[in-house]
N, C-alpha and C positions, 0 to 999 in steps of 0.2 A: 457487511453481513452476507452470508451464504446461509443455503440450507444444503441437505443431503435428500436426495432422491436415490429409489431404486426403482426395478421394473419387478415387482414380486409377478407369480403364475400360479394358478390353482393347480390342484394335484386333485385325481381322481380318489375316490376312497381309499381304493385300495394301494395306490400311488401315497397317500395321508400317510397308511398306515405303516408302509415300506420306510417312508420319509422321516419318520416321526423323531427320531434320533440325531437325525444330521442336521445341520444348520445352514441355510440358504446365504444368509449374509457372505459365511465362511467361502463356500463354493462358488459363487458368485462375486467375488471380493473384486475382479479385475473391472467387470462392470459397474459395479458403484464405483471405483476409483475416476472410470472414465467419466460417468454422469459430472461428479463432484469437480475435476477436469473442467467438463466443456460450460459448468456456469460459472466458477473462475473465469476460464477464457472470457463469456462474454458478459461477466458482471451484470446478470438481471436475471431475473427470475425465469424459469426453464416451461414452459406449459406445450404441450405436443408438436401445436403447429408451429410453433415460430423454432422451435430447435430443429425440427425438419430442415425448415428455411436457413436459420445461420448456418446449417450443416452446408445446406447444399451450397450456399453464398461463399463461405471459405473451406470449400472442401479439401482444396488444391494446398492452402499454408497448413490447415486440418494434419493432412495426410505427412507434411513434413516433422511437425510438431512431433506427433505419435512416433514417427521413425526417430528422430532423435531421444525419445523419452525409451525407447526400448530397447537401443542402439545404447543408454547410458545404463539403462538396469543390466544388461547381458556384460558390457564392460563391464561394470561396476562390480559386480559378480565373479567375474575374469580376474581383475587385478586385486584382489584382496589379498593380502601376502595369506600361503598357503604351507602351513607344517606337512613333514613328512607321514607322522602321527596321524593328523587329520583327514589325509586322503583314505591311506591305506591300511595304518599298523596300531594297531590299539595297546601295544606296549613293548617293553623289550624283557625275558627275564634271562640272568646270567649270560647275557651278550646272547640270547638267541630271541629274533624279533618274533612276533605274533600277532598277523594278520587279522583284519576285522572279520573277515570270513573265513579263516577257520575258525576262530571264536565263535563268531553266530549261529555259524553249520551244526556244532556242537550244542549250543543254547538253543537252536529250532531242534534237531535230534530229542533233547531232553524233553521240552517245553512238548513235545509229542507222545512221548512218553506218558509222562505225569497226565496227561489229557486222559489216556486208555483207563491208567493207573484209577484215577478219580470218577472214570467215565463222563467226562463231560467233555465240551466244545471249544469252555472258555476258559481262560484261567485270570484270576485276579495282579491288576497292575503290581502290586507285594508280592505276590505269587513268581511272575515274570522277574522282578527283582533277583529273590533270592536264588531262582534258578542261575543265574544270571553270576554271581557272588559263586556261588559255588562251581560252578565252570572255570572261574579265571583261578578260584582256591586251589581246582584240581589241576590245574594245567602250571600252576606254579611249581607244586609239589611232583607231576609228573618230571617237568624237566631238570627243577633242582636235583632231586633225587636218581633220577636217568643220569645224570653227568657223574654224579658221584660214586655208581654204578658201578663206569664204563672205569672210571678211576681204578676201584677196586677188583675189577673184573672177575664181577659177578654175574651169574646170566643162570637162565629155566633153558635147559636143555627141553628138546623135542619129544624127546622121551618121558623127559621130568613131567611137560605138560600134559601129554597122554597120561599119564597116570592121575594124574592132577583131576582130569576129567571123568575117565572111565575107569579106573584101576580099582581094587577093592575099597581104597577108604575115599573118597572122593573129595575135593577142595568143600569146603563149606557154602562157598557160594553155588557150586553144583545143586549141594542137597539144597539148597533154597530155592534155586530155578525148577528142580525139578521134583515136584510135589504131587502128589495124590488130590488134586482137587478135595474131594470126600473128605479124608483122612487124615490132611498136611503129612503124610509120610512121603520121606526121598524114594526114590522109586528109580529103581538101576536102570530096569529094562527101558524105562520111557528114555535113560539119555541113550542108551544105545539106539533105541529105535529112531528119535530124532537123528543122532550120528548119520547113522545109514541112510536116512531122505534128504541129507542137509542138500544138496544138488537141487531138489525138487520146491527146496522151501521156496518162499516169496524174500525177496532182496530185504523188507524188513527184518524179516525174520530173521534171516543169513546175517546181518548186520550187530542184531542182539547177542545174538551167538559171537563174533567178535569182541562186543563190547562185555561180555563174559569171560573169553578168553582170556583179553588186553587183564581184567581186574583180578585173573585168578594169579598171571604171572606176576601182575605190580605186587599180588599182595606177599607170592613168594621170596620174591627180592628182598622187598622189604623183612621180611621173617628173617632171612639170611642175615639182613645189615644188620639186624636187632643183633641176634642172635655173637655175631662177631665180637659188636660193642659189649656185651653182657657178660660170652665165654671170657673177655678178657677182664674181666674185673673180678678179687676176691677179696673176702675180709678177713684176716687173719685173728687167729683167735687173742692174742690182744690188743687187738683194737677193737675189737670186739668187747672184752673184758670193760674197756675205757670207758665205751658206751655204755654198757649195760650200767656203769657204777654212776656214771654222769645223768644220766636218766630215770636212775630211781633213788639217787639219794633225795632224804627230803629233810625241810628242817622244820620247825616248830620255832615263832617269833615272837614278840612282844612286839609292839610299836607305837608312837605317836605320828599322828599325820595330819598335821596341819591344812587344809583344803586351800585352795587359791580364791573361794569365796568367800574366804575369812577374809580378805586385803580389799577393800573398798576400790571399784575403781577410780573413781573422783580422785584418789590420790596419789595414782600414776599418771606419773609426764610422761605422754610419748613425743618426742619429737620426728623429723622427717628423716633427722639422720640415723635415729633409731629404727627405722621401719626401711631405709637404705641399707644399713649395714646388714638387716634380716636379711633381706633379699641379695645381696651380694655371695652372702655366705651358702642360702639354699638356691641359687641361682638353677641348680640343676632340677628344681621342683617345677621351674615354670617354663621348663620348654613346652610348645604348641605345632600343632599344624596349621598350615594357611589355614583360614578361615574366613567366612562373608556371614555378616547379620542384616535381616533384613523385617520392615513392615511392610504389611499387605491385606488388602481387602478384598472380601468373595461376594461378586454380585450372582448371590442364589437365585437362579429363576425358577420361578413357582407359576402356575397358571394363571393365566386373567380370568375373571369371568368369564369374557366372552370362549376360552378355550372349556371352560366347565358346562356351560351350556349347550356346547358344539358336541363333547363329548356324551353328554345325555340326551339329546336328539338322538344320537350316533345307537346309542345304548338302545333306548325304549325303541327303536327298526329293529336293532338286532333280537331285541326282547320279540318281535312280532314274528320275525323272519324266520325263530327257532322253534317254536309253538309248531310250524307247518313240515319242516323240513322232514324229510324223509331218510337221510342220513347224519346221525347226529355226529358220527366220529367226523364226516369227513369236513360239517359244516365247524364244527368247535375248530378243527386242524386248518381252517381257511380266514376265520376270523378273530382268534383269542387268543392273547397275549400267552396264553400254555397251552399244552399238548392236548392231546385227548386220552382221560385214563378209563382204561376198560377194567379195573381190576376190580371182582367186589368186595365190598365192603362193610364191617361190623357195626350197628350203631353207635359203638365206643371211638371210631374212628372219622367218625365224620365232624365237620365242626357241629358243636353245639346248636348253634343259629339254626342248622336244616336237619337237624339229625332228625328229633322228632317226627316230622311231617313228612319227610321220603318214608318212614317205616309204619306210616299208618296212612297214607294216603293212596292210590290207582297210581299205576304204571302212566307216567306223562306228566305228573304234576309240575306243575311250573314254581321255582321260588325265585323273585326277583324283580327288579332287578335293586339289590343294594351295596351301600359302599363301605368297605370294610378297610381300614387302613390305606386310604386313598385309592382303592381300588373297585370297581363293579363288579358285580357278579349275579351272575344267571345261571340258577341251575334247573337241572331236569330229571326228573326221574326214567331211567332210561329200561330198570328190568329189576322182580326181584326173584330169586331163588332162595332153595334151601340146599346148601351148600356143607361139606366137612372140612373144617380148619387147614385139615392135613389128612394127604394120603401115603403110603407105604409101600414104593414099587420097588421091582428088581428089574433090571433091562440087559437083553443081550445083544451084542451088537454084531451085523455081518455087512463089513463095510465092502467095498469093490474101488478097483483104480480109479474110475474116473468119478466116484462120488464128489458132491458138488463143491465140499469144502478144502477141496484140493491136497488134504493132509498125508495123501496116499499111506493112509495106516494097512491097506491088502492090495497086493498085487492082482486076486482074482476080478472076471467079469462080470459088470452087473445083471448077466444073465445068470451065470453063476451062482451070484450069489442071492438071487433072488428064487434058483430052484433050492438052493440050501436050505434059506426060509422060513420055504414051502415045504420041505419033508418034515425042519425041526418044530417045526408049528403042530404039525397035524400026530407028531410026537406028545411034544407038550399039552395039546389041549385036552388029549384022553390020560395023560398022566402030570399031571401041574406039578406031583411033587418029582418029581428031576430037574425041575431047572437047574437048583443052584450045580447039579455034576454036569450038566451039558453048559452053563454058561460057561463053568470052570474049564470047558474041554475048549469050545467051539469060539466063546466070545473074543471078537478082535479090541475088545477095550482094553488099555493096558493093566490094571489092575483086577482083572476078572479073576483071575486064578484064586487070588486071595479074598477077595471080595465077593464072590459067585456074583456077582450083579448086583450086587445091594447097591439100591438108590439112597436107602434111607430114609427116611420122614420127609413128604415134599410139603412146602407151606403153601397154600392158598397166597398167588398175589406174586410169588417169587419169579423175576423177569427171567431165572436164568434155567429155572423147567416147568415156564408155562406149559410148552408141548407136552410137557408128559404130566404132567397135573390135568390139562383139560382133557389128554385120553382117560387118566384116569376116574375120571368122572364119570363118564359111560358105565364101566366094571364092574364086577363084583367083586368081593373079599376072594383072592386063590384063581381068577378066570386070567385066560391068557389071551394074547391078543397081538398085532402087529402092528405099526406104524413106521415112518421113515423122517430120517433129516437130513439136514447136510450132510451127516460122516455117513448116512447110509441105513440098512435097513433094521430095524428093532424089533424082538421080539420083547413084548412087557406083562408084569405080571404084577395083579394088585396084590400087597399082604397085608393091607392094612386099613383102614379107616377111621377119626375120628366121628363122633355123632354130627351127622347134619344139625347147622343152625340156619338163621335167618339170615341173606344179605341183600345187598343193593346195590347194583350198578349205574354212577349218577355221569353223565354228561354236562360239565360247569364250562361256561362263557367266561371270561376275565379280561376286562379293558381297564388298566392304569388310567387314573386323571395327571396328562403329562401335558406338558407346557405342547402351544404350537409352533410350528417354523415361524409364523409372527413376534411369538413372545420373545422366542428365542432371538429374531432378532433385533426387536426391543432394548433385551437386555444387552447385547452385543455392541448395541449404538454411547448405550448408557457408558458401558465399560471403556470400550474405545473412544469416546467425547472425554470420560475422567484420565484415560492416560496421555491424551493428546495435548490436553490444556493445564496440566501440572508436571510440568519438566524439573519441578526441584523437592526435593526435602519438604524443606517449607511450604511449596506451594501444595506436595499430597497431604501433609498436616492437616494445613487448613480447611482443603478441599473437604475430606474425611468430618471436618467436624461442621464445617458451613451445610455438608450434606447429608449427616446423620447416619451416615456408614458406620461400621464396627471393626475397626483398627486392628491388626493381630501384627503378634511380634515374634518372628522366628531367630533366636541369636545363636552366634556363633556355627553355625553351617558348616561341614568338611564339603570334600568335594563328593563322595559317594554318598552322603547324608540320602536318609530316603523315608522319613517322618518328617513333614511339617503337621503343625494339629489342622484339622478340617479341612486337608489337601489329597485326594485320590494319588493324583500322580506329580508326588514332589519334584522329580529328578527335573521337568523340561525349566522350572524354576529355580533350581541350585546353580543347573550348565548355563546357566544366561548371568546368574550370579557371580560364576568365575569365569566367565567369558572375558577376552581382552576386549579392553574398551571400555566394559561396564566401570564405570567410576562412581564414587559414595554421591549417592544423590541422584543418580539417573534411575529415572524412571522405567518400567517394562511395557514391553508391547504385552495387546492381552493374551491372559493364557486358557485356553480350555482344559477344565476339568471334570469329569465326570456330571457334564451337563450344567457345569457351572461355569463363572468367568471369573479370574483373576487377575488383580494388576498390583506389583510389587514395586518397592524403593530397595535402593541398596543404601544402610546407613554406615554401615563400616566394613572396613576391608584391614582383618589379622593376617600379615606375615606371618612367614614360616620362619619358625626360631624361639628365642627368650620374651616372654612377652611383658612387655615395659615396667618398667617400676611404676606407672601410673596407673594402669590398669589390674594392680595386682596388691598396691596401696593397702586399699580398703581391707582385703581380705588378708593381710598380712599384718593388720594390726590387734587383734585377738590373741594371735601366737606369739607377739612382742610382749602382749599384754601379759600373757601368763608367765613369761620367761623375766618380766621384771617383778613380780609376785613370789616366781620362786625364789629369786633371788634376796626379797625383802622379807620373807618368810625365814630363808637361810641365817642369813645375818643375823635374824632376832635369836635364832637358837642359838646361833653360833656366841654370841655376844652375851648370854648370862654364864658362859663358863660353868656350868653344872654336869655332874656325870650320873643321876640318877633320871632314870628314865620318869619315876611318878613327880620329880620335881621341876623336871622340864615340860610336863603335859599339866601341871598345876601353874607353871608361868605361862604357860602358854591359852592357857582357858583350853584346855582338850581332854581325852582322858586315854588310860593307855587300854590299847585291845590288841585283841592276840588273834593271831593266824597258825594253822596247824599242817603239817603236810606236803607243802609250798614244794615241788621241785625244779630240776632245768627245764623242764617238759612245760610247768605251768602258764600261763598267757598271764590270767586275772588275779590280783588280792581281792578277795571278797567288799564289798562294797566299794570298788576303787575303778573297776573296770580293768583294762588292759595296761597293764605296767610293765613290760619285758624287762626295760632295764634294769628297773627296780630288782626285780629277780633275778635279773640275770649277776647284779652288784653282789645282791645278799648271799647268793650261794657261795661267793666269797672269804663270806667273813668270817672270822673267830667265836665259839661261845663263848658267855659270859662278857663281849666288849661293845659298846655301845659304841655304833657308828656315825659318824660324819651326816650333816645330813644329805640324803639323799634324794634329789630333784626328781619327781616325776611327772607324767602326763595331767593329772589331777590335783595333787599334792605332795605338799616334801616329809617324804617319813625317815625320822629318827627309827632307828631299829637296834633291840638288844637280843640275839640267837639263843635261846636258850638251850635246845639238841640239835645235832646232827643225827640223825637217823642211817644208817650207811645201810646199803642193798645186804641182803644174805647171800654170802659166795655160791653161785651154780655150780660150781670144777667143772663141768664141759661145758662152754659158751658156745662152741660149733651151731650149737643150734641157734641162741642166739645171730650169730654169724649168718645164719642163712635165714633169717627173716628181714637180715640189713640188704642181703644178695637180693630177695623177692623184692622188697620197696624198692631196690635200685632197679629191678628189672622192667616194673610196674609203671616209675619213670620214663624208661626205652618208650613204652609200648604206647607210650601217653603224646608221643611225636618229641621229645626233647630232641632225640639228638637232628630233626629234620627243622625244628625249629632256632636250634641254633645255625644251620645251613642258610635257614632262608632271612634270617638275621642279616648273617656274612656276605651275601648273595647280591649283585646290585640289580634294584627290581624297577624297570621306568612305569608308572601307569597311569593310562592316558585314557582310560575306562570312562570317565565323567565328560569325556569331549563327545562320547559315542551313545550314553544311555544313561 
């Protein structure tokens, strides 16, 4: 017997609180290995002094020991036979290879994007996925599409793209990039105006503008190739004719239809070699891709007490420490799981729980501290006002070179433009109504001209004109006024007001009840003891049910698979599932997720190919089943020799019903569901002759036509003809002909070794 020691270390509070998410065990993993090491080595129990001592007694074999055990991990590591793939290339398409790092470059690029896009820090493990998916989608189709290009020699002249950009009608992703904030209207001057700074922009920015370019030309090429395929196809107007008559003829039926729940199954034989011969015959139904199934259990950590405890000591200080503080933003910003929100706020807005009592209580109120969906909170009342919803400014802007946000939207001096200001101020203040001709003259915002300054309604609360919301608070209705920001200096002017109401600006504390670096590595031991001690199938079974664990079963797995049920981040779980080596029955090392621990079995491993008559058995015998139904259905009709449709549905216990309308177009016979072929037979046939029977999905229907219904002659089909031309064009534009490319295309991917 052995045990496991570690040397755990306390952590300062605020060290706690940094800490709180990582896991010690984890980072520390080499020194438990070595603890666990040195009481193997001396087979007895480990207590300070005496491991001191055996240290020091064989320090010298100690010391050789360790070099050879690190000496075999940095080989062992070394000679692992190593793919080309795996170092460097994460796939090949159409014989052109693709680097893990231009891949990534790209996927970080995006994955920065999307952050701005959403304004946040983080993005979610699915989030990172699909970005991820759509990188390699687009880089397929860029290069597929690029070579078939170069084939056709097609290309965006320099010209072509200037115009693409700046020219009177602009590419459509133009007028998307460049927008009227206010307005969502495209706005010419702004691309011009960016054009001419591009020099000054920030390497971002300059980069965006590329990746604009790069999509305005892909998407002209692409216009072109459509366009090629399209001009070359026409419908002539009798084929046209063909169709129009094939598509609206309709008929009018009688029928009997026997159902296949009329035939008892009890009294179908299916044998093996009947449910072989199926499979033989649709063999092409059951090609697969490789595939891995696997079970697995999630050791959830949850807090112990003693970490709930820990955490409400922690709470009820922080409860005292915030009663005194002097600065509430800055103490909320140094202790609490969120930010600090300065915005205020409507009674309707706040939770329930404190709304109340901040709006009838003194500035300071304390509520707290309680727990709300596993969470503390402490709030305060930090201020109240009476406030207007929304104010109504117009703003003129006189920017200079070196304003702070670097946009250089004016070439003048901020001396300059600060005597400018100063004249147009002392303008405006004795005549308010000129702004909007002087904003229209003077203002360097891009859309001033049209706009005169119109701010429009600001909302109370809104992050992206606080500035000029909280000037406009000061104001009066029509007074005018000055201020400055980044782009430089403003002259503003209130037009508006809603009626002041009541608000509140509160100050909230928030501390999760989250497990400790202890629990965490608790659970860790637990997790790591269950994968260590059952290396088989059988022996995670058992383990799972001797331990009272909750078993889960993910089957059949591809290799990009990226859902398991109650798994954050599936992917490090699928790559270890198609890892070489992993064999059915081997257990995983454990895996972190999302603050949880998981340890997986591999129960089976699908080849890529036809997949076995054994495994496809089961599910092949329902469709055997029908297809000997119909056939036993067939016969009985076939077998009373009668040509009257009401005395074959009286032998038969059925009765006859009629369908109306039915053409090639149709999918369904009314209560029958989807029958193609059924219809596709009957438009066939003869009126007045009672057909054969005819097998279908559901049932075998006898069928007597009684009209043909034939289309009413159009004389010009042309038109017709060009609604066949727009669905075929609609096709193009739908990626056919790129997806028949990347069909034909030989595509290696090696995606699932990398992420």
């Amino acid at each position: 017997m052995f045990r496991f020691f570690f040397f755990p270390y306390s952590l300062s509070k605020g060290e706690e609180k940094q800490e709180k998410n990582s896991h010690y065990i984890k980072k520390n993993f080499p020194v438990s290995y070595s603890i666990v090491f040195l009481h193997l080595f001396f087979k007895q129990d480990i207590n300070n002094m005496a491991l001191i001592g055996q240290i020091r007694k064989h320090s010298g074999l100690l010391v050789v020991i360790i070099g050879v055990a690190l000496a075999a991990f940095v080989l062992g590591d070394f000679l692992k036979p190593r793919q080309k793939y795996q170092q460097t290339y994460i796939g090949e398409i159409a014989g052109e290879e693709i680097t893990s790092k231009d891949f990534f470059d790209k996927v970080t690029e995006q994955e920065k994007i999307t952050k701005e896009q959403r304004k946040t820090d983080k993005l979610e493990p699915q989030d990172i996925f699909q970005i991820e998916q759509s990188i390699w989608n687009q880089m397929v189709e860029e290069i597929i599409m690029g070579q078939e290009y170069e084939k056709l020699g097609l290309t965006v002249t320099s010209e072509e793209l200037t115009d693409q950009i700046i020219g009177d009608n602009p590419h459509k992703y133009v007028q998307q990039a460049f927008r009227d904030p206010k307005t969502q209207v495209f706005d010419h001057d702004m691309v011009i105006s960016f054009i001419q700074g591009l020099d000054q922009q920030s390497p971002e920015m300059k980069q965006r503008y590329m990746d604009l370019e790069r999509m305005v030309k892909e998407d002209r090429l692409k216009t072109k190739f459509n366009n090629l395929i399209t001009k070359g196809y026409s419908v002539p107007d009798a084929f046209a004719k063909m169709q129009f008559e094939d598509n609206n003829r309709k008929v009018n039926f009688r029928y009997v239809a026997p159902k296949f729940t009329s035939v008892a199954d009890s009294t179908i034989n299916i044998t093996d070699s009947d449910l072989q011969a199926y499979y033989e015959e649709h063999l092409y139904n059951y090609e697969e891709d490789e595939m891995r199934s696997i079970d697995y259990v999630i050791f959830e950590v949850v807090p112990s007490e003693e970490d709930r405890k820990h955490i409400a000591d922690e709470v009820n200080k922080l409860y005292e420490e915030f009663k005194t503080t002097k600065d509430d933003a800055l103490f909320v910003n140094s202790v609490s799981d969120g930010h600090y929100d300065s915005t205020y706020k409507k009674e309707a807005q706040l939770p329930a729980r404190i709304a109340k009592e901040m709006f009838e209580s003194p500035v300071g109120t304390m509520v707290g501290p309680y727990i709300e969906n596993e969470v503390y909170h402490i709030v305060k009342l930090v201020d109240r006002q009476s406030r207007p919803d929304s104010i109504k400014m117009s703003q003129l802007l006189i920017s200079y070179a070196t304003a702070p946000s670097g946009m250089n939207i004016s070439d003048r001096t901020e001396e300059d433009a600060k005597a400018l200001v100063d004249s147009l101020l002392k303008v405006l203040q004795k005549k308010p109504s000129k702004f909007d001709d002087i904003a229209a003259e003077f203002s360097d915002y891009p859309n001033a001209k049209e706009d005169k300054g119109d701010l429009g309604w600001l909302t109370d609360g809104d992050p992206g004109y606080t500035l000029f919301f909280n000037k406009g608070l000061g104001m009066k209705v029509n007074e005018v006024s000055e201020m400055d920001t980044k782009l430089g200096y403003h002259i503003v002017k209130v037009t508006g007001k809603t009626k002041p109401i009541e608000k509140v600006k509160v100050a909230e504390v928030i501390r999760a009840i989250e497990p400790s670096n202890a629990t965490y590595q608790d659970y860790y031991l637990k997790a790591s003891a269950f994968a260590g001690e059952n290396k088989s199938l059988e022996q995670f079974d058992t383990a799972v049910v001797n331990q009272g664990l909750n078993k889960r079963s993910a089957d059949r797995l591809k290799k990009m698979t990226n859902r398991i049920a109650g798994v954050e981040n599936p992917r490090q779980i699928v790559r270890w599932s198609f890892r070489d080596g992993t064999e059915v029955g081997n257990v995983s090392p454990v895996f972190e997720d999302g603050g949880n621990y998981i340890v997986a079995v591999l129960k089976e491993i699908i080849p890529e190919g036809y997949a076995p008559f054994e495994n496809v058995k089961e599910q092949i015998r329902p469709l055997v089943m029908n297809k000997k139904k119909a056939d036993i259905i067939a016969d009985k009709v076939n077998a009373l020799h009668l040509n009257d449709l009401y005395e074959i549905a009286k032998a038969m216990n059925e009765v006859v019903d009629t369908a109306k309308d039915i053409s090639f177009m149709s999918r369904n016979i009314p209560g029958f569901g989807r029958e193609s072929e059924v219809i596709g037979t009957l438009m066939t046939l003869e009126t007045g002759k009672i057909s054969e029977p005819l097998k279908g999905n559901n049932a075998v229907f006898v069928v007597l036509v009684d009209t043909i219904i034939e289309p009413k002659n159009i004389n010009v089909y042309s038109i017709y003809a060009s609604q066949l031309q727009t669905a075929f064009k609609s096709k193009i534009s739908a990626n056919a002909p790129y997806k028949a490319l990347e069909k034909k295309a030989e595509i290696i991917d090696n995606r699932w070794m990398f992420y």
